[in-house]
C-alpha positions in Angstrom: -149.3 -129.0 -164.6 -152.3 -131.7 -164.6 -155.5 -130.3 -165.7 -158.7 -131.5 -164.3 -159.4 -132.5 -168.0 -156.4 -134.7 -167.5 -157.6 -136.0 -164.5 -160.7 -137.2 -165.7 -159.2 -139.3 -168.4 -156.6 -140.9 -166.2 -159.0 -141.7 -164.1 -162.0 -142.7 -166.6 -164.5 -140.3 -165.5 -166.0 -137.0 -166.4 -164.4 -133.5 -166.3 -167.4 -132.7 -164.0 -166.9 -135.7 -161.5 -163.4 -134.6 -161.0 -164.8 -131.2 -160.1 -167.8 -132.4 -158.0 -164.5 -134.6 -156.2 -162.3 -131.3 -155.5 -165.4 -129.3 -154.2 -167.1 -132.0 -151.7 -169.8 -132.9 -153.5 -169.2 -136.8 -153.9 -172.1 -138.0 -151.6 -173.4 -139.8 -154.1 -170.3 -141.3 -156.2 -169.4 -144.5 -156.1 -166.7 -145.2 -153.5 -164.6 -146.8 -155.9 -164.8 -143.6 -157.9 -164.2 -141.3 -155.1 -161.0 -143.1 -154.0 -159.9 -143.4 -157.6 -160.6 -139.9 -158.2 -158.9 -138.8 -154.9 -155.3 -141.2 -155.3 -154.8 -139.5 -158.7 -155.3 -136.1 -157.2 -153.0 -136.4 -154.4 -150.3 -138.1 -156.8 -150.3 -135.2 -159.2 -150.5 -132.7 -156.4 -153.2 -130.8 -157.8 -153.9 -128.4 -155.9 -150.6 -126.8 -155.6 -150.9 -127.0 -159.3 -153.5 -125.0 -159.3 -152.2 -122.3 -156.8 -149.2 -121.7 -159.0 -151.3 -121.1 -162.6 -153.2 -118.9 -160.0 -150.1 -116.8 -158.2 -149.4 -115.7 -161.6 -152.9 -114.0 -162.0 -154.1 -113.1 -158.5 -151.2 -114.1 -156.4 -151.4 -116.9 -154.3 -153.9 -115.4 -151.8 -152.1 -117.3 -149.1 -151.4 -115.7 -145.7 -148.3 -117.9 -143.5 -149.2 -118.1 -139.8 -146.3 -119.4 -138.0 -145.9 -120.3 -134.3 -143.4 -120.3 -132.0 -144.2 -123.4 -129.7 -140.4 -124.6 -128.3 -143.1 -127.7 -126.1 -144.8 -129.4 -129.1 -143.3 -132.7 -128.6 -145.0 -132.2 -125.3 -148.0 -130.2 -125.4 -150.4 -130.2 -128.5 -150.4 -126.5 -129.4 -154.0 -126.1 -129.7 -154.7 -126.7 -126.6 -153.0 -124.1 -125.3 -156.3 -121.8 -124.7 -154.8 -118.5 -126.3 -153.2 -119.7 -128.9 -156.2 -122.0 -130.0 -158.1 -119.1 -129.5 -155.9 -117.0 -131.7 -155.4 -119.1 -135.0 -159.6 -119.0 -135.0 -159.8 -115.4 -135.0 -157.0 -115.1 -137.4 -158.3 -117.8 -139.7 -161.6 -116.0 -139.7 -160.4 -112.5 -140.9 -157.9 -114.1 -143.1 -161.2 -116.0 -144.9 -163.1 -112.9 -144.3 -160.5 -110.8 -146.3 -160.6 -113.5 -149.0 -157.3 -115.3 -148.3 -156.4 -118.5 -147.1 -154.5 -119.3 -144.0 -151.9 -121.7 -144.2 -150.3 -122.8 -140.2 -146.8 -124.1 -139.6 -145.6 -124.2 -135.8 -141.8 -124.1 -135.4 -138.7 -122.3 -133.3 -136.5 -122.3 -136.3 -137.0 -119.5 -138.2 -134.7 -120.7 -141.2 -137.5 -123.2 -141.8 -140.4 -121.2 -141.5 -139.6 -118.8 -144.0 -138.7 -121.6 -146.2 -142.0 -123.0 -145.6 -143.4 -119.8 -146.1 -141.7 -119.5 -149.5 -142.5 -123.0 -150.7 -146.1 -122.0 -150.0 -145.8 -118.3 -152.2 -147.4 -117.1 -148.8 -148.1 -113.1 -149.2 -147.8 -112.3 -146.4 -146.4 -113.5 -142.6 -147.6 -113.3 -139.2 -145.2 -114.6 -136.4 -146.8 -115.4 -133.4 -144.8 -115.9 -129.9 -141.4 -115.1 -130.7 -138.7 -113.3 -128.9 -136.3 -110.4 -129.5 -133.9 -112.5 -131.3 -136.1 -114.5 -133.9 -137.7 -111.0 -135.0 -134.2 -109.7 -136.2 -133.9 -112.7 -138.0 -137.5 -112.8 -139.0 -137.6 -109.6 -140.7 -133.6 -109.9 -142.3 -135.2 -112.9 -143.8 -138.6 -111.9 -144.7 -136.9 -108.9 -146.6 -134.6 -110.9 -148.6 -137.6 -112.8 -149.7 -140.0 -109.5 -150.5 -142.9 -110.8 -147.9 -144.4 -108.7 -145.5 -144.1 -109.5 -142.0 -146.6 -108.7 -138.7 -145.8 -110.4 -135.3 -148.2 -110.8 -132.7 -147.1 -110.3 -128.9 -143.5 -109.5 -129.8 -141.4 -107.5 -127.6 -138.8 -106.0 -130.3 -139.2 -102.4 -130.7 -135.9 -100.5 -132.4 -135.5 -103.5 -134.6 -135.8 -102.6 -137.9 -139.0 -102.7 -139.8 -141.0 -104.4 -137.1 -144.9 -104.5 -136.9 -146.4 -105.8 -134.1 -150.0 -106.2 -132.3 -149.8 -106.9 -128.5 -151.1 -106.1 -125.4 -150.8 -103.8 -122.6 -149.3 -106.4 -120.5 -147.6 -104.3 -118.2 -149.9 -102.1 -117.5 -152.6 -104.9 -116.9 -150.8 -106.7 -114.6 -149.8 -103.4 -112.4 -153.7 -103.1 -112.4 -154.5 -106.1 -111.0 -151.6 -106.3 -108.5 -153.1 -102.7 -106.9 -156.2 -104.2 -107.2 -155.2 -107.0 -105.0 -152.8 -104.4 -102.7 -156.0 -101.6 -102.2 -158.4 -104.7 -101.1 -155.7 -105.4 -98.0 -153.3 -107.7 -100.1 -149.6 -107.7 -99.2 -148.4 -110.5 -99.5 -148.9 -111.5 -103.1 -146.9 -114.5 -105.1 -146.7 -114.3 -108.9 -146.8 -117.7 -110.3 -145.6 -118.4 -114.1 -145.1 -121.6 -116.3 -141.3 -121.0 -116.3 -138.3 -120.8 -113.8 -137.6 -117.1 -115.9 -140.7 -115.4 -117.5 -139.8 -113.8 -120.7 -142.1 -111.9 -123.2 -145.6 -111.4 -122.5 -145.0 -112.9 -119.0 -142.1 -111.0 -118.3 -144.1 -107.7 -119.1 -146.7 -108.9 -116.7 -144.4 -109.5 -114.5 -142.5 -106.3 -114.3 -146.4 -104.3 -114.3 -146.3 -107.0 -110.6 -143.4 -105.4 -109.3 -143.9 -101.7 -110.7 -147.1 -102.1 -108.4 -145.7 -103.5 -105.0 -142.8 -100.9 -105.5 -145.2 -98.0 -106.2 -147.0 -99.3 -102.8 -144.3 -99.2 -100.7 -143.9 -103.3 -101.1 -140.8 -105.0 -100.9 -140.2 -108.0 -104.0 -138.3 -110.6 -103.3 -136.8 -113.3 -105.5 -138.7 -116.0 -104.1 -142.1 -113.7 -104.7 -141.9 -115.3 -108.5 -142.8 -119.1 -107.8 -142.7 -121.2 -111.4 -145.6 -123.7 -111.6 -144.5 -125.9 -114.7 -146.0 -126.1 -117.9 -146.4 -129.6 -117.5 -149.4 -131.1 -115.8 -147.7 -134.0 -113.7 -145.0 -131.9 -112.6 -146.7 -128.7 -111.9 -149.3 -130.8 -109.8 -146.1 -131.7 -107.9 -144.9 -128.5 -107.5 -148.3 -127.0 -106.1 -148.2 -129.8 -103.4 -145.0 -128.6 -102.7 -146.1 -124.7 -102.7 -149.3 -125.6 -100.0 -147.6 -127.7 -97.9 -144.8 -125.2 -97.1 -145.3 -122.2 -98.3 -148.9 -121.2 -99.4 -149.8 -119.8 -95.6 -147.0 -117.2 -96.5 -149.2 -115.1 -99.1 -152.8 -114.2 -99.8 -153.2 -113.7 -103.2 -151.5 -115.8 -106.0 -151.1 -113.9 -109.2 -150.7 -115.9 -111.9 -149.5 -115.6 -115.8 -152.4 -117.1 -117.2 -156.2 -117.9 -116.5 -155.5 -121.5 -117.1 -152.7 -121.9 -114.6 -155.4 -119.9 -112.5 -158.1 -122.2 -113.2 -155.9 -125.4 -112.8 -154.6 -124.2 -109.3 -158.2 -123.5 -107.8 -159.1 -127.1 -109.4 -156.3 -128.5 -107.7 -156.8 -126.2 -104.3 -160.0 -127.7 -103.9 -159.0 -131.2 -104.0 -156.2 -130.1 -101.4 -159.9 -128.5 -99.1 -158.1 -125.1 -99.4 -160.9 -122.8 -100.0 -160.7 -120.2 -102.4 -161.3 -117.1 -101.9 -161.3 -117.8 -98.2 -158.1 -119.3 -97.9 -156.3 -118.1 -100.5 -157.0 -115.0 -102.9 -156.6 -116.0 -106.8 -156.2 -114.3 -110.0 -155.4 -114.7 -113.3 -154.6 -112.8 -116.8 -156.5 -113.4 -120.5 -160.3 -113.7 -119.4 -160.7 -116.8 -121.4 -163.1 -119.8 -121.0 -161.4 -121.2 -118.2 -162.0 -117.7 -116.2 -165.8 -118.8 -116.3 -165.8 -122.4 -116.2 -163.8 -122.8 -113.2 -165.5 -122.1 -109.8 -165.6 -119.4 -107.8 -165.2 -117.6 -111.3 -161.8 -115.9 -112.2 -160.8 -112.5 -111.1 -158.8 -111.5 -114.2 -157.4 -108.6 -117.1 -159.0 -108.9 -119.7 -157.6 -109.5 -123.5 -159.4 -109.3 -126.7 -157.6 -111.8 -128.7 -159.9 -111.2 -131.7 -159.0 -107.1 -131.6 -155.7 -108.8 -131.7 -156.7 -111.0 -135.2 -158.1 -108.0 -137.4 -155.6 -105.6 -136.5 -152.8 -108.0 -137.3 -154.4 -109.4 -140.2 -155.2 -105.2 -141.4 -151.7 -104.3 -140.9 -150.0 -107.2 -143.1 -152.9 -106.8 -145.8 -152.1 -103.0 -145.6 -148.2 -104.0 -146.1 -149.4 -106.4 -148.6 -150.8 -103.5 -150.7 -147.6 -101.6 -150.1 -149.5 -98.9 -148.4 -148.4 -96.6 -145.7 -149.4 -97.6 -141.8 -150.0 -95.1 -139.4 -149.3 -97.3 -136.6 -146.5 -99.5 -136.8 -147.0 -101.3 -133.2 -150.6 -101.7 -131.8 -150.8 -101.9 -128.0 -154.0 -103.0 -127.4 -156.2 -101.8 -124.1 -156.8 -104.2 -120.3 -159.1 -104.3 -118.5 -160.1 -105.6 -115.0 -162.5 -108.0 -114.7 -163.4 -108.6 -110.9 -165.8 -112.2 -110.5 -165.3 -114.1 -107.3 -162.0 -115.8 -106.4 -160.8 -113.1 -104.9 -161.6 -111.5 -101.2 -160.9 -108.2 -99.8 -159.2 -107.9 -96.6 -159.8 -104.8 -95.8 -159.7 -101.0 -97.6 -156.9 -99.3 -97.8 
């Protein structure tokens, strides 16, 4: 393994110029330095270098973050609003805790773990993955002695599974009554998929629990799927208003951005909302209060959903017991302005 010692002599400069190099402080090198300095650095791979003499001490104080996002040749991940959102948080209790974050975003979970190995991660969180990965997650994670915790995972009775999620159910029968007591009936779900499954499945199910506790009848054509893609969804919207948006009242949909986009693309349509049309959403993110009218929504804590995650692995880490092996974390409603009443009921 290259020292910086080593370093400095291939490169011709001091021991202390390699170190000002690896911690940022080369404002006033030379650029020809600096680039040197840099090029010999990368070539020897230092830093992992360095996290191996360490892993043997300390171990390697790395935490694996991996992501289930099957649209990535599509869709940059990040700007997905939730799971932006939730890599900050994490990242900033992972640093907080004194460990480093390192982010791979895959649907094969062969290759994560491998990653995750190749890296001497610690510890695992899995976020956005399905009955089936977390079988395979955990066989794998315990062949390799790392601690896993997933993150909105709907697994429970497989194996040793630890997971932080969400009431989702229960926050999406909250806002259907909600809509259904202010003199809704006739209420579409709308979701990003022509079959929700986890998170959005729950919510949906809480939708239907709600119009059958009301005396509501569901049917099929209730669940409407919007696209995750921008050019089609817009398509399918147009499609939505010009046959079949005088049908409902309220739109319900999977996410506040779906939400936000629809009322975006409502108003170039001159459908009024809340007057027209009733809409709500589900997360209470930015694009709840950004959009106008402002969202009617359930409300998540996404960085609840970081420190408990990042507690439970680091208490697995530590090979301690957990009281709580699967967090459901609380809803609540948050009423702003897109939608109306119709009357009390």
């Amino acid at each position: 393994m290259i020292t910086i010692k080593e370093i400095a002599a291939l490169a011709q400069v001091s021991p202390s110029t390699v170190s000002n190099v690896l911690h940022g402080r080369s404002h006033k090198m030379m650029e020809a330095t600096l680039k040197r300095v840099q090029t010999i650095i990368r070539e020897h791979n230092y830093v992992s270098n360095m996290s191996g003499r360490t892993l043997g001490r300390y171990g390697s104080k790395i935490i694996a973050v991996v992501m289930n996002y099957t649209r990535r040749n599509e869709l940059n991940a990040m700007q997905d609003p939730f799971l932006g959102g939730i890599i900050g948080t994490l990242e900033h209790e992972i640093r907080s805790a004194g460990f480093f974050l390192m982010l791979y975003i895959s649907a094969d979970v062969a290759e994560s773990l491998r990653m995750a190995a190749s890296w001497n991660a610690q510890g695992l969180i899995a976020i956005s993955y399905n009955q089936e990965h977390c079988s395979h997650f955990i066989a794998g994670a315990e062949k390799l002695g790392i601690p896993i915790v997933f993150i909105d995972a709907y697994c429970a009775g497989t194996g040793s599974f630890y997971n932080v999620g969400l009431q989702d159910r229960r926050g999406a029968f909250m806002m259907t009554e909600y809509l259904i007591l202010g003199g809704h009936s006739r209420i579409a779900f709308l979701g990003d998929r022509t079959a929700p499954i986890g998170v959005d499945y729950e919510r949906f199910l809480g939708y239907k629990e709600a119009l059958e506790q009301y005396g509501l009848a569901f049917s099929p054509d209730n669940y409407r799927c919007v696209s995750y893609r921008p050019q089609e969804r817009r398509a399918l919207l147009k499609a939505f208003v010009e046959t079949e948006l005088a049908t409902y009242s309220a739109l319900f949909f999977t996410s506040d951005y779906l939400a936000a986009d629809a009322i975006t693309f409502f108003h170039d349509q001159g459908i009024r909302v809340p007057e027209d049309i009733s809409v709500c959403g589900f997360d209470d993110n930015i694009f709840a209060v950004v959009v106008r009218p402002k969202l009617t929504t359930v409300q998540q804590d996404i960085a609840q959903k970081a420190f408990y995650a990042v507690t439970q692995l680091l208490t697995l880490i530590r090979k301690e017991p957990l009281g709580q092996t699967c967090i459901s974390l609380p809803v609540s409603l948050v009423i702003r302005d897109s939608v109306r009443t119709l009357k009390t009921r």
